[in-house]
Backbone as a chain_set.jsonl record, in Angstrom:
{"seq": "XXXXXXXXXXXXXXXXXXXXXXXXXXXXXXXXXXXXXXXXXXXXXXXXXXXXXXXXXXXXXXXXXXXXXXXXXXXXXXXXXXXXXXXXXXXXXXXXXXXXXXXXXXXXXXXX", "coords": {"N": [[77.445, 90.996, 93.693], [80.109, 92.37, 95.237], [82.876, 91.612, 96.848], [85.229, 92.438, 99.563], [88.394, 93.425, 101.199], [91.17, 93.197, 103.259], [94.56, 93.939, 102.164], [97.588, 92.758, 103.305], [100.399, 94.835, 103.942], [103.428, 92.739, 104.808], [105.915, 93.704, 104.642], [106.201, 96.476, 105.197], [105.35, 97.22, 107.38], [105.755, 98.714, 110.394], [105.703, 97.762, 113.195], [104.05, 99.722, 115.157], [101.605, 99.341, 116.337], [99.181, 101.072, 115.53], [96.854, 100.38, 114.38], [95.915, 97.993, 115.962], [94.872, 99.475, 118.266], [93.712, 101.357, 117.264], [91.488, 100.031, 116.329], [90.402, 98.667, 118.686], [89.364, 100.43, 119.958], [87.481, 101.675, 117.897], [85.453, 99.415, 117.93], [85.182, 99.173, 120.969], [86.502, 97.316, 122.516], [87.454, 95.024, 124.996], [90.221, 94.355, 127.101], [92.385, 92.549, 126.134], [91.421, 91.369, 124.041], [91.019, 91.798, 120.497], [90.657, 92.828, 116.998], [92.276, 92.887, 115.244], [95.66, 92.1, 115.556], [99.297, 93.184, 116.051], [101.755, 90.573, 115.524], [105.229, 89.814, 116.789], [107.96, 88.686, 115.533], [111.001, 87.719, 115.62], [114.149, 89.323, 117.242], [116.292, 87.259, 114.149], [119.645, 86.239, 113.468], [120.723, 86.704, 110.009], [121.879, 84.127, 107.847], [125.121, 83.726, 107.251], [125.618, 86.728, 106.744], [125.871, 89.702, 108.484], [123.602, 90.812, 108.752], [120.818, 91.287, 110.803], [117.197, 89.996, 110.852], [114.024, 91.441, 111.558], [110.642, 90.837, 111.929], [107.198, 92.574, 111.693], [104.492, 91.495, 111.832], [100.948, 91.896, 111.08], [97.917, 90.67, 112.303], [94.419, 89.872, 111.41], [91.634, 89.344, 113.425], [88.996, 86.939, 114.426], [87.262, 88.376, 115.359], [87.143, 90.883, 113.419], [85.459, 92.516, 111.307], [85.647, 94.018, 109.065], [85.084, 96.835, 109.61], [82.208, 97.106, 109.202], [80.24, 99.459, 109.507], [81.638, 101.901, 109.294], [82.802, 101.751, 106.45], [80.024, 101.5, 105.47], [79.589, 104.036, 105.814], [81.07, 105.402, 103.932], [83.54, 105.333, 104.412], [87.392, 104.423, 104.96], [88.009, 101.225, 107.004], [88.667, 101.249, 110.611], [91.281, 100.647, 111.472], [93.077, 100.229, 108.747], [92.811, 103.293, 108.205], [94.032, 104.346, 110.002], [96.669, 103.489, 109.941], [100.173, 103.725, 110.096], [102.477, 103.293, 108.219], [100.913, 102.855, 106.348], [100.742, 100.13, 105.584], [98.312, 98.76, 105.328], [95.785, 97.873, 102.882], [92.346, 98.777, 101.967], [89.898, 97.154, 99.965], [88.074, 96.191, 96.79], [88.045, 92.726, 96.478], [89.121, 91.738, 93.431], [91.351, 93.685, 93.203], [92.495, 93.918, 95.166], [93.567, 91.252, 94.611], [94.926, 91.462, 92.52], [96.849, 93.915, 93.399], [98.091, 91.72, 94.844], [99.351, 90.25, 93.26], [101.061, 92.008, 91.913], [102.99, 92.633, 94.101], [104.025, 89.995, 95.627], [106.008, 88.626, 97.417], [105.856, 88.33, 100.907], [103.344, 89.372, 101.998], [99.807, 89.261, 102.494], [96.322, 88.53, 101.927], [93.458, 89.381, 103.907], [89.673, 87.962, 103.971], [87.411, 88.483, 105.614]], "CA": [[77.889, 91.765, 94.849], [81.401, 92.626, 95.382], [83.554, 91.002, 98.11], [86.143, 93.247, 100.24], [89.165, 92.165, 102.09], [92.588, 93.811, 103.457], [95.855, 93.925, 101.738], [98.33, 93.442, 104.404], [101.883, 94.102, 103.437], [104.232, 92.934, 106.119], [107.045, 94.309, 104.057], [106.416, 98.033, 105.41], [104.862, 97.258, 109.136], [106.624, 99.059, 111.568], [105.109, 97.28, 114.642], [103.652, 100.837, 115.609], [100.501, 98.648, 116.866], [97.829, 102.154, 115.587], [95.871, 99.184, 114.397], [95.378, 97.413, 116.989], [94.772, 100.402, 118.917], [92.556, 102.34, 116.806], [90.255, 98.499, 116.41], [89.982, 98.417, 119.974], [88.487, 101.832, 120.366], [86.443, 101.584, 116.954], [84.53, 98.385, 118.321], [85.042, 98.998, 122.161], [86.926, 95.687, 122.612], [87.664, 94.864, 125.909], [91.293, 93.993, 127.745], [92.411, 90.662, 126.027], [90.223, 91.293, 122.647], [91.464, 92.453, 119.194], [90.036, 92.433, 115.666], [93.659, 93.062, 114.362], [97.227, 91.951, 116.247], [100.64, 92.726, 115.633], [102.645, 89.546, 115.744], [106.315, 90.241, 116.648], [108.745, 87.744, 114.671], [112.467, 87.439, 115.78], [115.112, 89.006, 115.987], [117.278, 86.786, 113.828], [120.337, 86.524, 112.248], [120.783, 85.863, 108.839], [123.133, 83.234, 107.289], [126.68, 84.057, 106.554], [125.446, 88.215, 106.685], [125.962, 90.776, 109.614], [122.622, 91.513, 108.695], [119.667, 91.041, 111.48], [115.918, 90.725, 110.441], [112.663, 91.405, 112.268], [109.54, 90.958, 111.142], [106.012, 92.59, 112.292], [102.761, 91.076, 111.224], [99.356, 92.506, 111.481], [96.893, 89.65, 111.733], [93.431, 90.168, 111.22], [91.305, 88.04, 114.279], [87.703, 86.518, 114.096], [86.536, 89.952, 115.653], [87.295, 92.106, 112.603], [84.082, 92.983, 110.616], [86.281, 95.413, 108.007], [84.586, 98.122, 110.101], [80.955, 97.616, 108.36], [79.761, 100.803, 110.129], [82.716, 103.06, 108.575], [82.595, 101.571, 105.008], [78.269, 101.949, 105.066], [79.393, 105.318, 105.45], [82.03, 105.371, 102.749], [85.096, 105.415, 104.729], [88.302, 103.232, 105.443], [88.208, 100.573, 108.367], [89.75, 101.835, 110.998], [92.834, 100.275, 111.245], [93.648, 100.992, 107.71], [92.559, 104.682, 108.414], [95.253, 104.858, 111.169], [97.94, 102.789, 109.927], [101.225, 104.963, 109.791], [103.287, 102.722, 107.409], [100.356, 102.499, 105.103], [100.955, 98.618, 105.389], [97.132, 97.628, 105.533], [95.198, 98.823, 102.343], [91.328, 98.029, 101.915], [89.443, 97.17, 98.566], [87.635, 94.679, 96.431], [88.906, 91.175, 96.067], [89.877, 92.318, 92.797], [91.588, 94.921, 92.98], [93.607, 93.329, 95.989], [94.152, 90.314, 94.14], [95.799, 92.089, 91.5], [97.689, 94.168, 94.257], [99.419, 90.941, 95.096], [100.075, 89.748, 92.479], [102.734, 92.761, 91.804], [103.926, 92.46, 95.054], [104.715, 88.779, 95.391], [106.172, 87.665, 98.809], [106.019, 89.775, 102.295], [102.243, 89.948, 102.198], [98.845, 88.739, 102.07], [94.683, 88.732, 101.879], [92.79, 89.243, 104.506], [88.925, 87.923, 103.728], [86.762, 88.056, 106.744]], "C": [[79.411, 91.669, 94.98], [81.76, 92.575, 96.812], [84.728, 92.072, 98.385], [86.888, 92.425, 101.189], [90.05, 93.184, 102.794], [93.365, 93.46, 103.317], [96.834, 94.094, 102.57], [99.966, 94.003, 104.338], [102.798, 94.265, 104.776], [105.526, 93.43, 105.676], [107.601, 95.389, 105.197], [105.99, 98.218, 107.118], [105.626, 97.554, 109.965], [106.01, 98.406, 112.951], [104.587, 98.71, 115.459], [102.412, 100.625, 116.501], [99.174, 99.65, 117.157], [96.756, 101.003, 115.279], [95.171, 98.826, 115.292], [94.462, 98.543, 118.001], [93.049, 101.388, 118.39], [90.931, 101.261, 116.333], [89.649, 98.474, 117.628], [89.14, 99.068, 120.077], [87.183, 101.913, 119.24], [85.274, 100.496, 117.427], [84.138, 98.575, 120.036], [85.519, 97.349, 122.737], [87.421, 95.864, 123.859], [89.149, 94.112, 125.886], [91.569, 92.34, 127.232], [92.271, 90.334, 124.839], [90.91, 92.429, 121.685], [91.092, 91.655, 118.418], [91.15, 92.675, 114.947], [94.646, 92.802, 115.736], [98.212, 92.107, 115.469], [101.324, 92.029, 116.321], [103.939, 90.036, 116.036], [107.462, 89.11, 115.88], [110.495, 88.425, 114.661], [112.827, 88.584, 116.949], [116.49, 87.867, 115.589], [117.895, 86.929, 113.037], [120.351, 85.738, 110.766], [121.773, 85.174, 108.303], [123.994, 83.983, 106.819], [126.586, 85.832, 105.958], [125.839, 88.63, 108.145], [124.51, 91.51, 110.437], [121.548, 90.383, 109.84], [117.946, 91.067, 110.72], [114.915, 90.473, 111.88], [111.381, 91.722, 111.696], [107.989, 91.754, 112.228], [105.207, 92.16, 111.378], [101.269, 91.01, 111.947], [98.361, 91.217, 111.612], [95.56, 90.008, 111.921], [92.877, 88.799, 112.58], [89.828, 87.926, 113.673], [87.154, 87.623, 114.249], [86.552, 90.651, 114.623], [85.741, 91.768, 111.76], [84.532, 93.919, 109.358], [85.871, 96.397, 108.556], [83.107, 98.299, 108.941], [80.307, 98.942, 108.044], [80.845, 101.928, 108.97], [82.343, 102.809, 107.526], [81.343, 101.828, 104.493], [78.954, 103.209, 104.703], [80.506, 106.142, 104.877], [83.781, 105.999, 103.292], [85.56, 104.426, 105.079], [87.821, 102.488, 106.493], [89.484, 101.407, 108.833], [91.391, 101.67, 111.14], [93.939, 100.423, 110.128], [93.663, 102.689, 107.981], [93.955, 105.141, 109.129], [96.392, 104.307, 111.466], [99.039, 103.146, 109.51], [101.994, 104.606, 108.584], [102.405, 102.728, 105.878], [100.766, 100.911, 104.655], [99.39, 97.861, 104.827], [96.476, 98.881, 104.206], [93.781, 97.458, 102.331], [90.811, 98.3, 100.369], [88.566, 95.714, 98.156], [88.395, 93.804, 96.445], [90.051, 91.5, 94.689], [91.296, 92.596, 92.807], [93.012, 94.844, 94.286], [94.479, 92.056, 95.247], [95.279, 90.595, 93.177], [97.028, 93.234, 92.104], [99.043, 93.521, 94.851], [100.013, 90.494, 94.237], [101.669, 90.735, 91.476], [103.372, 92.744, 93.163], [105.04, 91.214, 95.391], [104.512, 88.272, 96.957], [106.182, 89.18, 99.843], [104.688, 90.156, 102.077], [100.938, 89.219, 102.184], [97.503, 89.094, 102.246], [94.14, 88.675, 102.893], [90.966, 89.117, 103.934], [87.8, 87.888, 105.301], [85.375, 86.913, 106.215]], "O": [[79.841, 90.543, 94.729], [81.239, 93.198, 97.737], [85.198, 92.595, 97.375], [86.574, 91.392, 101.778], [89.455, 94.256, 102.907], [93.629, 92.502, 104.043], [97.203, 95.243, 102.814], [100.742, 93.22, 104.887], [102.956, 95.235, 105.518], [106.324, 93.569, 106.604], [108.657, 95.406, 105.828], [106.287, 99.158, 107.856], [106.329, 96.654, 110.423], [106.091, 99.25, 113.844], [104.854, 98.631, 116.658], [102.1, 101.49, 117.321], [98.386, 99.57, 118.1], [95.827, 100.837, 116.069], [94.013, 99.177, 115.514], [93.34, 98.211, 118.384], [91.99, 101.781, 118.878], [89.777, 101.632, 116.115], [88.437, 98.275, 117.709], [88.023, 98.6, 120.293], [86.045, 102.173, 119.63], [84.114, 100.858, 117.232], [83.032, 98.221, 120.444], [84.804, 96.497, 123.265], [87.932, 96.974, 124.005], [89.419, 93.374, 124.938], [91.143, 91.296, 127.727], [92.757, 89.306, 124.368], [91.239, 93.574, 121.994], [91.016, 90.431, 118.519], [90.922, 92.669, 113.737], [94.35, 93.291, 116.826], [98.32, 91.506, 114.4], [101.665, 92.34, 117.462], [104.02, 91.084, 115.396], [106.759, 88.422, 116.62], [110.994, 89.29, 113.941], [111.871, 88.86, 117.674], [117.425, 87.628, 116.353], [117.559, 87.461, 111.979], [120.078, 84.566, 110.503], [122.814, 85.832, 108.306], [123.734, 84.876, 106.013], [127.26, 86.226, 105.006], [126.121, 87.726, 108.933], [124.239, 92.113, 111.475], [121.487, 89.155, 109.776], [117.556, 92.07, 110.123], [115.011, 89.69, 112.825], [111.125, 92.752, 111.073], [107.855, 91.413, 113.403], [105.266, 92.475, 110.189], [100.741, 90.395, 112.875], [98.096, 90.826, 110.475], [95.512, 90.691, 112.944], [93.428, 87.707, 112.723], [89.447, 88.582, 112.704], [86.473, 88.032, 113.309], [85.643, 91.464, 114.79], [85.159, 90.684, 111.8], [83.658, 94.515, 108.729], [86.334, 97.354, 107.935], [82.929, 99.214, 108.137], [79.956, 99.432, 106.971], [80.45, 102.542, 107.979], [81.395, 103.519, 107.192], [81.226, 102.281, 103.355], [78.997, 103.558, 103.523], [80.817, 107.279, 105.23], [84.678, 106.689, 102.809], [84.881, 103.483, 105.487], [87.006, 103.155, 107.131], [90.485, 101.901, 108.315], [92.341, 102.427, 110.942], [95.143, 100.632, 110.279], [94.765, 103.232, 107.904], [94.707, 106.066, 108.824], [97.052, 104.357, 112.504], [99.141, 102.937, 108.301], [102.236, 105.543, 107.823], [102.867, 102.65, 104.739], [101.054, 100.608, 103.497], [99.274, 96.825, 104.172], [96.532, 100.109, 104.275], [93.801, 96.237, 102.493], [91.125, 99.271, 99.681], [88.41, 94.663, 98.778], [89.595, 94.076, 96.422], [91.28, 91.523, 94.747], [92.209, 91.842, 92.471], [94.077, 95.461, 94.306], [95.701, 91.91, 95.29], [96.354, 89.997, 93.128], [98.026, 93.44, 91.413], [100.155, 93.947, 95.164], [101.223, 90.288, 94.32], [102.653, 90.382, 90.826], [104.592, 92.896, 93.104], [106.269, 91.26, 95.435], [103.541, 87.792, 97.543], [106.385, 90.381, 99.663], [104.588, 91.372, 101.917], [101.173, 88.153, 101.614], [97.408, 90.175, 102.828], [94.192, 87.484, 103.197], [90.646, 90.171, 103.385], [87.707, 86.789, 105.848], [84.643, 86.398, 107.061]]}, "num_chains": 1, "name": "protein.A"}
């Protein structure tokens, strides 16, 4: 049987928070409750640059399920479905694993 996960890359995350948004409504999650968060991270400066960074990161919570319901019926989870940056991709273990491994840093596995 083949295991599924989500590829998150925080590289490209605009903090746009459709995720979160479009999880809530896919499950009916109540005020408080998310199966995905975006984290906000800084902003700080960087050593001996001009340059500022800020980071968003998606995190996957105990609530997420990959969207069983959607995938039975051979579509994305929602949060991938409706993620503008195209930050969150879904797939086998595989097929992710091998995803990161060209990417490197600025990302990681979600396994529920």
């Amino acid at each position: 049987m083949t295991s599924f996960g989500l590829f998150i890359d925080n590289e490209y995350c605009t903090g746009c928070h459709s995720c979160e948004v479009a999880c809530k409504n896919e499950h009916d999650l109540p005020l408080g409750q998310w199966g995905i968060k975006v984290l906000e991270l800084g902003p700080w400066k960087l050593p001996d640059t001009k340059r500022w960074e800020y980071r968003f990161v998606p995190v996957p919570t105990s609530l997420c399920d990959l969207c069983v319901d959607r995938i039975a019926a051979g579509k994305k989870p929602s949060c991938v479905h409706h993620c503008l940056a195209q930050a969150l991709e879904f797939g086998s273990l595989d097929e992710l694993a091998a995803r990161m491994a060209d990417k490197g840093k600025m990302a990681s596995i979600f396994i529920p």
